[in-house]
C-alpha positions as CSV (number, residue, x, y, z in Angstrom):
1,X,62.4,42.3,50.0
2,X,59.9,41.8,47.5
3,X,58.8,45.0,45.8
4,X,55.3,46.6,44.7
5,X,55.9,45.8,41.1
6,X,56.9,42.2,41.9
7,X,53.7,41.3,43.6
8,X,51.7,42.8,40.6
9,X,53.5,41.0,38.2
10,X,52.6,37.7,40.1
11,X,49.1,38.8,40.0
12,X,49.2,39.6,36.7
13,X,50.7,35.8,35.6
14,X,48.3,33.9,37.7
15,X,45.6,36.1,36.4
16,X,46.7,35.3,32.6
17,X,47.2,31.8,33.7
18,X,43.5,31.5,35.5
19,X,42.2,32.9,32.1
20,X,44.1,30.7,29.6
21,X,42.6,27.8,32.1
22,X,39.2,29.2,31.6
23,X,39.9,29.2,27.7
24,X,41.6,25.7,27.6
25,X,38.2,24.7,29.5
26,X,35.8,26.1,27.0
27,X,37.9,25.6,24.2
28,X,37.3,21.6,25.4
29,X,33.8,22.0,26.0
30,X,33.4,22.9,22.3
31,X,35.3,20.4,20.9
32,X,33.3,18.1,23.0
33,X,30.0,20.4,21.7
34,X,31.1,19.6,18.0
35,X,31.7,15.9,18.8
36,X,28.2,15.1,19.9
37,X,27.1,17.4,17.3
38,X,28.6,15.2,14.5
39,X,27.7,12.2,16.3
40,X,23.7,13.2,15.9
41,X,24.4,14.2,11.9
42,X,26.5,10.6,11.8
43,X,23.3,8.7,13.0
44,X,20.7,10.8,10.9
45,X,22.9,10.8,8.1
46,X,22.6,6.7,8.4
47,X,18.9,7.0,9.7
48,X,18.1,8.6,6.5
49,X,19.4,5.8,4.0
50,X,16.6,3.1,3.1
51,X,18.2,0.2,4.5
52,X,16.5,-2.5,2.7
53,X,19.2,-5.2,4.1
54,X,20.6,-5.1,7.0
55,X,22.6,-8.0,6.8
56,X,25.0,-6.7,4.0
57,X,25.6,-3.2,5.4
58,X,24.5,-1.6,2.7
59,X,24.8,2.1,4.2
60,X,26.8,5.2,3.0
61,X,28.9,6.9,6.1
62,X,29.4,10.0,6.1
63,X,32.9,11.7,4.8
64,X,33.5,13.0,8.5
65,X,33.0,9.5,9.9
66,X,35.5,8.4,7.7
67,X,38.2,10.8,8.1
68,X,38.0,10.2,12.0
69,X,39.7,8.1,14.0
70,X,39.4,4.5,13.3
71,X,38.4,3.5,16.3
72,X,36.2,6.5,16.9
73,X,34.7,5.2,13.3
74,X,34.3,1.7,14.3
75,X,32.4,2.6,18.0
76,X,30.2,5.2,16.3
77,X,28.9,3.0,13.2
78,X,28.7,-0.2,15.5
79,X,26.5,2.1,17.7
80,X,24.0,3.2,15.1
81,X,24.1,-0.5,13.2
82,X,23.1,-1.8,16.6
83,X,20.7,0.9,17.8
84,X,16.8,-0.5,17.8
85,X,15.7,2.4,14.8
86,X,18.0,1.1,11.8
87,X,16.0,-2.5,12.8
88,X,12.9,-0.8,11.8
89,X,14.1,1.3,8.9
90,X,12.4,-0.1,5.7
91,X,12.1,1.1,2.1
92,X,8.8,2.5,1.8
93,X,6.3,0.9,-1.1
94,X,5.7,3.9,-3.5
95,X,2.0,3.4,-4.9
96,X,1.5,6.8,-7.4
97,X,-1.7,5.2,-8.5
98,X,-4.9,3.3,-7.4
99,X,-4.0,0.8,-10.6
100,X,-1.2,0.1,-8.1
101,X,-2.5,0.3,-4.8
102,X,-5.1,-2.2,-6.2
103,X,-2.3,-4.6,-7.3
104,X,-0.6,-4.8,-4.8
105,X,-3.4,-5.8,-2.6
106,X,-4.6,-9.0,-4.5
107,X,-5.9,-11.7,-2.1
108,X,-7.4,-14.3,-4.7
109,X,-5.3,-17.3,-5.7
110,X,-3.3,-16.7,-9.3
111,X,-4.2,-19.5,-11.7
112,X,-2.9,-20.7,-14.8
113,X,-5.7,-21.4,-17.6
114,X,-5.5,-21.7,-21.3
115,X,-8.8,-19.6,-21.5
116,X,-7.2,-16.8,-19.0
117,X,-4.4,-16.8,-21.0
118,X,-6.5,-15.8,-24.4
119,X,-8.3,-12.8,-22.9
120,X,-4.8,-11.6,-21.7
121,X,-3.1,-11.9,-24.9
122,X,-6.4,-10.1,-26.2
123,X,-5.7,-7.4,-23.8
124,X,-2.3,-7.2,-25.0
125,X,-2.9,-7.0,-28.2
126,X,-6.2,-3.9,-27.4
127,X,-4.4,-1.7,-25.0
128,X,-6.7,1.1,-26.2
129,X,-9.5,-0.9,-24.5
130,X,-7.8,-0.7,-21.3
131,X,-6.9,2.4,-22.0
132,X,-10.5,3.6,-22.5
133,X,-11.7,1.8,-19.7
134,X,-9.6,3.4,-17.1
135,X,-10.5,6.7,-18.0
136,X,-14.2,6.0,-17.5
137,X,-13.3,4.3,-14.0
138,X,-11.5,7.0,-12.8
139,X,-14.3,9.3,-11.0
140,X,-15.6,5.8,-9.7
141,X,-12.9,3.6,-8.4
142,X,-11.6,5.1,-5.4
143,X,-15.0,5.0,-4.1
144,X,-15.2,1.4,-5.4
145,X,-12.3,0.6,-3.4
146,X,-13.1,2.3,-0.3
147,X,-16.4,0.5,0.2
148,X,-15.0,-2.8,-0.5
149,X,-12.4,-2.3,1.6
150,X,-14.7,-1.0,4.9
151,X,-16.5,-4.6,3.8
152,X,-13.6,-6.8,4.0
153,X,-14.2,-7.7,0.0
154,X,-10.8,-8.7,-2.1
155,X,-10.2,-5.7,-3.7
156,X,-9.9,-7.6,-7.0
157,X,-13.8,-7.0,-7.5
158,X,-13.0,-3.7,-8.0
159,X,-12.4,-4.8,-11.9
160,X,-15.7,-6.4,-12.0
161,X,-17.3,-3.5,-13.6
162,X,-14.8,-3.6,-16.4
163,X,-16.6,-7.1,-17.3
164,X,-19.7,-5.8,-16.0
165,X,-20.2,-2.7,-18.2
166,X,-16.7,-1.2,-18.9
167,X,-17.2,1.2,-16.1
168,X,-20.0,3.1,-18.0
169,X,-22.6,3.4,-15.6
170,X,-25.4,4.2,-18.3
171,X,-25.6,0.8,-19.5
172,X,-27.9,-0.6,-20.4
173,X,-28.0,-4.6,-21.9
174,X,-30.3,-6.7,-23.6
175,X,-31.6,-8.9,-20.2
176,X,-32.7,-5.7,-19.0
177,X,-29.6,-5.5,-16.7
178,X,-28.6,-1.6,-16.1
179,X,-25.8,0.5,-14.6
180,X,-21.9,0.4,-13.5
181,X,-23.2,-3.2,-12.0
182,X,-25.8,-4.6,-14.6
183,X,-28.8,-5.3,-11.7
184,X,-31.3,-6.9,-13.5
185,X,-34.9,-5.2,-12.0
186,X,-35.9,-8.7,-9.7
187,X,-32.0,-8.1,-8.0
188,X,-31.8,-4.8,-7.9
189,X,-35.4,-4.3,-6.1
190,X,-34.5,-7.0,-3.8
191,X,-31.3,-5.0,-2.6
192,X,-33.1,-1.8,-2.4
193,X,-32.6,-0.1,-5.5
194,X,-35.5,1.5,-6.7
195,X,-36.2,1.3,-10.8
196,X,-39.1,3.1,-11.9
197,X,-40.4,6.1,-14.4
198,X,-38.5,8.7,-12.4
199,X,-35.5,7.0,-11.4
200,X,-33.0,4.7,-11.3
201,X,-31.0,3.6,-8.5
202,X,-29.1,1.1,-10.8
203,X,-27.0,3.8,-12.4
204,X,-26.2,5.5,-8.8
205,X,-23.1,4.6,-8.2
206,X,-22.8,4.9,-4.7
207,X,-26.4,2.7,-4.3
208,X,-25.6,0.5,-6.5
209,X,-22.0,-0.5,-5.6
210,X,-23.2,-0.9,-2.0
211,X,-26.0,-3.4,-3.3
212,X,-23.6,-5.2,-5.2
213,X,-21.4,-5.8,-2.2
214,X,-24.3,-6.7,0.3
215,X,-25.2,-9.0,-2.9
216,X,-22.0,-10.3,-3.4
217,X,-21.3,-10.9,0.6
218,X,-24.8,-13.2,0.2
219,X,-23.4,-15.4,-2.9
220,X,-20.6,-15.7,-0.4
221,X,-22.0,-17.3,1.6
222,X,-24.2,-19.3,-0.2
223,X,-20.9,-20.7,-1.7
224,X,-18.8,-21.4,1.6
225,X,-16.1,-18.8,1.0
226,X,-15.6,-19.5,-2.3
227,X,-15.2,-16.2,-4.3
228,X,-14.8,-18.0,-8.0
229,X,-18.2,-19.4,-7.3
230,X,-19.9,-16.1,-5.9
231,X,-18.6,-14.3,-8.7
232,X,-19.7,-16.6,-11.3
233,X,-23.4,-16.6,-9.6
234,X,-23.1,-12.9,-9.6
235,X,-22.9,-13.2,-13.3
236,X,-24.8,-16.2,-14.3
237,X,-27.7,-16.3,-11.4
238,X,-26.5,-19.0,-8.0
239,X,-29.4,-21.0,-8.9
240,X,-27.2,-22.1,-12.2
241,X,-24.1,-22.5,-10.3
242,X,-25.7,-24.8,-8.2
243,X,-27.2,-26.9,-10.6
244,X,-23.9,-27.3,-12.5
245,X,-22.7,-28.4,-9.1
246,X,-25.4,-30.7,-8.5
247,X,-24.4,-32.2,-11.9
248,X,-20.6,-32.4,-11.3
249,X,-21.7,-34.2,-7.8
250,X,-23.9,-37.0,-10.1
251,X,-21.1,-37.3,-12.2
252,X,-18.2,-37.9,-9.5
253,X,-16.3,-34.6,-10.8
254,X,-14.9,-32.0,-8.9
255,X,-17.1,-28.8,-8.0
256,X,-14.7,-25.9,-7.9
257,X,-14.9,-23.4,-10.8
258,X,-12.6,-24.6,-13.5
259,X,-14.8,-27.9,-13.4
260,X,-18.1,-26.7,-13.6
């Protein structure tokens, strides 16, 4: 016959037993916890490496991804490496200045020419020109930028003004041309910038870099598209242009810039 103290040391056992199941349970629900844990750090770890080529698995795994299991390391990194975000991962381009935000947006076509080739030796020999010249562009060029931009203008005429007036938007030249853009009066009225005893719209920058784009959009399409052309008219007048071009045509020669 089974006594008292017999039946409360069965309960006793299958109550220790029923709470070392309960443990074993939770005790596998947090290993199972830190797995998926570690699997998110695995795939942000990866996420956060610039993968600038996929192709040569260029990416730094994680120590505890490489102490697992192999075939635990294998499913996990083949995961990640075939998830859609690591196809869209790219190394950012860092621009810290306009100077570079500016070059690498060039649109015009590079050319090789004996005469471009002085003025950049020049400039390499006078980098205290440049150096000058920048400074004086600074409170200008952003805006310069922004309004070509909102205009759909290659950003290379940005640098005009260096030709122009070295960004120095008091000047003032001998053919009566004034300001950051060098409007001679007959241009500058025509584009809405007034020039008289009390003012001068040709040395308001904001004015006058809007009438020079409005200008230089017209020369544009004078000239078909041709932006070597527009720019030369913008300095030498289109009617000149087009008489060098006229000429060129009687002669049988070619009409594009570096012939006229």
């Amino acid at each position: 016959m089974i006594t008292s103290d017999q039946v409360n040391n069965i309960y006793n056992v299958e109550a220790v037993e029923a709470v070392e199941a309960v443990e074993a349970v939770e005790a596998v629900e947090v290993i199972e916890a830190i797995e998926a844990i570690e699997a998110i750090e695995a795939i942000e770890a990866i996420e956060a490496v610039h993968l600038t080529d996929i192709s040569n698995k260029s990416i730094e795994i994680p120590s505890f991804i490489k102490d697992s299991q192999e075939e635990d390391k294998i499913s996990l990194v083949d995961e990640v490496l075939d998830s859609e975000l690591v196809a869209t991962i790219a190394e950012p381009v860092i621009e810290d200045s306009l100077w570079k935000y500016i070059s690498n947006r060039y649109s015009l076509d590079v050319y090789h020419n004996s005469k471009i080739d002085e003025h950049v030796s020049w400039f390499r020999k006078n980098p205290g020109y440049l150096n000058r010249v920048s400074a004086r562009a600074e409170p200008y060029l952003y805006l310069i930028v922004e309004e070509l931009e909102k205009s759909n203008v290659p950003i290379e005429i940005a640098l005009l003004p260096i030709v122009e007036s070295a960004f120095y938007p008091f000047s003032y030249s001998h053919g009566t041309a004034s300001g950051l853009w060098q409007f001679i009066p007959s241009t500058a009225k025509l584009y809405g910038l007034q020039d008289n005893w009390w003012r001068d719209d040709r040395r308001d920058v904001v004015a006058s870099t809007r009438a020079a784009i409005r200008y230089l959009l017209n020369l544009n399409k004078i000239f078909k598209g041709d932006w070597l052309l527009s720019i030369a008219a913008y300095n030498s007048g289109p009617g000149r242009v087009q008489r060098e071009i006229r000429k060129n045509k009687e002669l049988g020669l070619k009409t594009d810039f570096w012939n006229l």
